[in-house]
C-alpha positions, 0 to 999 in steps of 0.5 A, a space after each residue: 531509510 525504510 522499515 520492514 514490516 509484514 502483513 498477512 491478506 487474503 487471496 482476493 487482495 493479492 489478485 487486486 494487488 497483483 492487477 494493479 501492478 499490471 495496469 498502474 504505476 507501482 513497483 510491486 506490493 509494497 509501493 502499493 501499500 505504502 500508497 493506500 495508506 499515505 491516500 487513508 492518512 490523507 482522507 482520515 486527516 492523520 497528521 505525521 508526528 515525527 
């Protein structure tokens, strides 16, 4: 199950937002998000602790 969280970004990061939907493969703002951050987890080495 997901959680819900909230994030507030500037205008310039919605627009980036807003053109990866048009030309990539995500849902919407939230598949991208989800993504960016498993790619920064992924490059910092950050293991998941469950």
């Amino acid at each position: 199950m997901k959680k819900r969280v909230s994030a507030t970004i500037d205008p310039e990061t919605d627009k980036i937002l807003d053109r990866l939907i048009e030309v990539g493969n995500y849902r919407n703002k939230s598949h991208i998000i989800e993504d960016a951050i498993l790619l920064l987890s992924k490059e910092k080495n950050v293991k998941n602790k469950k």
